[in-house]
C-alpha positions in Angstrom: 52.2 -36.7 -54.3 51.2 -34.4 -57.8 53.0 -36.9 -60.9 51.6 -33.7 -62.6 49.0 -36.4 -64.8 45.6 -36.1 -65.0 42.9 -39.0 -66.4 40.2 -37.7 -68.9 38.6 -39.1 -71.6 38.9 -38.3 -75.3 35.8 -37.7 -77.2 35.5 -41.3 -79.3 38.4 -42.9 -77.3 36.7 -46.0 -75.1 40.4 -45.8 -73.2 41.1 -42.5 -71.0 43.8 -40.2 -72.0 46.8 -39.4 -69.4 47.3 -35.8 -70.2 51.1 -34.5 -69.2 51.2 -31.7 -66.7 52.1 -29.6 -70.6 48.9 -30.2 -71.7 49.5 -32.8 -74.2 47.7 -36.1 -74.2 48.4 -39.6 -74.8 46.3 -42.6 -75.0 46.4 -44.5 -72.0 48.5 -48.3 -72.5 45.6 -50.8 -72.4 46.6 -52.9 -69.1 44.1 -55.2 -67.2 42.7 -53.4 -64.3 41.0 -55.0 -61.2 38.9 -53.0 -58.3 41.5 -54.1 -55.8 44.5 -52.4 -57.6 42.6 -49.4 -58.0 41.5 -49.4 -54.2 45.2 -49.8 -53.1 46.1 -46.8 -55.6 43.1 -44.9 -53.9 43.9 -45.5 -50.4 47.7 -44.8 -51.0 47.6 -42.1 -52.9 43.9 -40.0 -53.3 42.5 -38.4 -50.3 38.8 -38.4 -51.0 37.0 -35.4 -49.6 35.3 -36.0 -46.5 32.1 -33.4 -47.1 31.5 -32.6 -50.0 28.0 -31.3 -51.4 28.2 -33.0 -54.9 27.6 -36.2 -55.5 29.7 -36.4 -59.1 32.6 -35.4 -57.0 32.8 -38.4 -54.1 35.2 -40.7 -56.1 38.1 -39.5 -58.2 38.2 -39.4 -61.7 41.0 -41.3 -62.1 39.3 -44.1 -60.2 36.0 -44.1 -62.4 38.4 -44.0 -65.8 40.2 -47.4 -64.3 36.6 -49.1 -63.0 35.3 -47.9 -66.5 36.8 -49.9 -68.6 35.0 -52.4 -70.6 36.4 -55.4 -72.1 34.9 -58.1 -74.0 37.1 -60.6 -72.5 36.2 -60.2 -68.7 32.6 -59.7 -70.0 33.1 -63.6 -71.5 34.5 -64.7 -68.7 31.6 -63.1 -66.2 29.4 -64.4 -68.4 30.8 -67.8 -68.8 31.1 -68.0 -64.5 27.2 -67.3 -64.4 26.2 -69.7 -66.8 28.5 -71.9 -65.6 26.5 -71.7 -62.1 23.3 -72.7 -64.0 24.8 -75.7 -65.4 26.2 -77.0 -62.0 22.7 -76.2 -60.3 20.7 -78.0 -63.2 23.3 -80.7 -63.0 22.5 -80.7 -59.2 18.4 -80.7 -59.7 19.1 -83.8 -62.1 20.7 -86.0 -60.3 18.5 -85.0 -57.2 15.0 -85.8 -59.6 14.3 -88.7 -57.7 14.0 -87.6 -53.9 12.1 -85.1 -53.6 13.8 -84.2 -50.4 17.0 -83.1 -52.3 14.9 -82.2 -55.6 13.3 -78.6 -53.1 16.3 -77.3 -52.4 18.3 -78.2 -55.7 15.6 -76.6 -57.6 15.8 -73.3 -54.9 19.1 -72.9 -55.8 18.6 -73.7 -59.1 16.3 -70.7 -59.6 18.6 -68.5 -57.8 20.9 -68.6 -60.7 18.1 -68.4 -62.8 17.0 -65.4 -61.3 20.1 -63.4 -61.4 19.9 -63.3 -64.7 18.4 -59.9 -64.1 22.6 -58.8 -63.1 23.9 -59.3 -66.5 21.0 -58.4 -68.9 20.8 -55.0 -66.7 24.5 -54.4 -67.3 24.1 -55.1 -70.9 21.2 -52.4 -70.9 23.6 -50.3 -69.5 26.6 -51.7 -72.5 29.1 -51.7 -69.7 29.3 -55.6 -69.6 31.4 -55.6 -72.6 33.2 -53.1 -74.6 31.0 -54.3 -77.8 28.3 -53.0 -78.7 27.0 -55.7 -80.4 27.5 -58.0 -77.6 26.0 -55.7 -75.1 22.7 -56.7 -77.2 22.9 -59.9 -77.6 23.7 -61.3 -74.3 21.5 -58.4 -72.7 18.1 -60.0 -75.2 19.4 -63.7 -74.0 19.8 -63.0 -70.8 16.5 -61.1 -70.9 14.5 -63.6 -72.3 16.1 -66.4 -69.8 14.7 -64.1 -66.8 11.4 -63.1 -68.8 12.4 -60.0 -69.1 12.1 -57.7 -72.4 15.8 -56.1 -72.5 14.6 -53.4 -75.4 11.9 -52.4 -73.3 13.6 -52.1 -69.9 16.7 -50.5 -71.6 14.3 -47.3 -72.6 12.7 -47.9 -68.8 15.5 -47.8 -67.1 16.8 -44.8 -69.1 14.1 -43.0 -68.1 14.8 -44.3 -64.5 18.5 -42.5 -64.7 17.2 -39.6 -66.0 14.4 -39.1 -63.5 16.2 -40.6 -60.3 13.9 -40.1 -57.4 11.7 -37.5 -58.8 8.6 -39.0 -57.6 6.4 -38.0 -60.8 8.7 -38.6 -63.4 11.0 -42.0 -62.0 8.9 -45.1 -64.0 10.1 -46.8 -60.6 8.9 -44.3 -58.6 5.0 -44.0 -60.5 2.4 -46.1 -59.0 -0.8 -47.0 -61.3 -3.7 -44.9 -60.9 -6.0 -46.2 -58.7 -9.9 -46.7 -59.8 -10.6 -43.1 -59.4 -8.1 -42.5 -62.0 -5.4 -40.7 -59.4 -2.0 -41.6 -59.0 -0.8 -41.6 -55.7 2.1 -40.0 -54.5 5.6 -41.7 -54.0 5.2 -40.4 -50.6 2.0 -41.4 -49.5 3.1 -44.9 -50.9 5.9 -45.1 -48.0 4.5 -43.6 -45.7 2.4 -46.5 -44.2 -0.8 -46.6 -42.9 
């Protein structure tokens, strides 16, 4: 089922571009779009290959333009859901400060919430949490600094990360210290037990 329409993006447009089956294109109307509307399109409508050698090719296009999109307004609200959780959990480890039994597992949970401040800062690093910039940065440092984390740092790490995916001498995840002789070892010889 060809609509003869095709999803790319515009160089300096953050919303994709429908181009007509002539060749012309038009900004795409800027409508909400949630995973589950864009899984029901996929399974009605795109076939995805079953084998196919390339990675860049395993979802649609289409489908990556609709999960895409950034918005400042479901980054708030995201964002307002997780600290939300922290409030309820510290709420929670307050009125549970005097029994101990209670206090253990209130203060578990509290640093679970805590913890996955990691989520959003590494979104932020990424600028996919919300379609501003500036934002991006802000609650990317907060949310670093919350999780002891240095967001400008690990945004340059984990470039290097992307870049370097699994390339066992280049990925900064991948590099072990050198031991006291000075020698790195190996990615390999790392998993590969004793």
């Amino acid at each position: 089922m060809d609509s003869g329409l095709a999803v790319a993006r515009r160089p300096g447009m953050n919303r994709p571009a429908v181009v007509m089956a002539g060749g012309a294109a038009q900004c795409a109307p800027k409508k909400e779009m949630r995973l589950t509307d864009v899984a029901l399109r996929v399974a009605e409508s795109e076939v995805m290959p079953e084998a196919n050698p390339s990675a860049r090719n395993l979802v649609p296009l289409s489908v990556l333009a609709a999960l895409g999109q950034r918005s400042d307004r479901r980054g708030a609200l995201r964002l307002t859901a997780h600290v939300a959780c922290i409030a309820a959990t510290g709420f929670v480890v307050w009125l549970a400060r005097t029994h101990w039994v209670l206090l253990i597992p209130a203060m578990a949970l509290h640093g679970v919430t805590i913890v996955t401040l990691f989520a959003p800062m590494h979104e932020c690093v990424h600028r996919t949490a919300f379609a501003s910039r500036r934002a991006n940065d802000v609650v990317g440092w907060i949310a670093g600094v919350l999780g002891f984390y240095n967001a400008t740092y690990y945004r340059h790490f984990h470039a290097w990360h992307h870049r370097y995916t699994q390339d066992p001498t280049r990925d900064p995840e991948l590099i072990s210290p050198p031991d006291s002789a000075g020698d790195r070892p190996s990615a390999a010889s790392l998993n590969s037990g004793p």
